[in-house]
C-alpha positions in Angstrom: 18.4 -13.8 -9.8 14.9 -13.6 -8.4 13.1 -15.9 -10.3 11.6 -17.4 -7.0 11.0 -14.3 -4.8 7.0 -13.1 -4.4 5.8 -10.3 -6.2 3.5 -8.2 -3.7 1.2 -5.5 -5.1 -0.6 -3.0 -3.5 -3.9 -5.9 -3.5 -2.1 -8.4 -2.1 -1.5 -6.2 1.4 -5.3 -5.4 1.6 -7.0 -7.3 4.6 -10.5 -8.8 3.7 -12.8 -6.6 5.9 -10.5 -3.6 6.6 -7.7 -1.1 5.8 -4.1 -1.3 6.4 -3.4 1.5 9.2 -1.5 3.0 6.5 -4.1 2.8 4.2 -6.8 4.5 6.3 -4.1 7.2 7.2 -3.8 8.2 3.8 -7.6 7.9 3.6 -8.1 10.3 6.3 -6.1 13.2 4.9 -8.1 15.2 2.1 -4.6 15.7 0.1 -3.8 11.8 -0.3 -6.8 11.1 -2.6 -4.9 13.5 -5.6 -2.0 10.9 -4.5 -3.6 8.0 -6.4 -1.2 7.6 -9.0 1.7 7.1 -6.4 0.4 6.1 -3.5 -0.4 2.4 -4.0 4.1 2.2 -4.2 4.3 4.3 -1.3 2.0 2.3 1.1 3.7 -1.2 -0.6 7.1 0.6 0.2 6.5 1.8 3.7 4.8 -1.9 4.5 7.7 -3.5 3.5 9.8 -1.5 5.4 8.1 -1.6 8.7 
C-alpha cells in the first residue's frame, strides 16, 4: 500500500549546521529535555504538518 512512500525520522529533518526552529524551541524550554523519549515524534509530527 506504501511500499514506495519515504520513511522520515527525526535525523533525516536535521539541517547540517543548525536546528530546526522547532528543535531549538524545544531546546530552549528547561521541561522539553525530560521529553526525550517523545519528542523526536512530536517535532517529525508537527514538521509534517506545517
Amino acid at each position: 500500500m506504501h511500499d514506495s512512500d519515504d520513511i522520515i525520522t527525526i535525523e533525516g529533518i536535521e539541517l547540517p549546521e543548525s536546528l530546526l526552529e522547532l528543535q531549538q524551541a524545544s531546546k530552549d524550554h528547561d521541561d522539553a529535555l525530560q521529553y526525550g523519549y517523545c519528542m523526536p515524534s512530536q517535532v517529525c509530527s508537527a514538521t509534517g504538518s506545517i
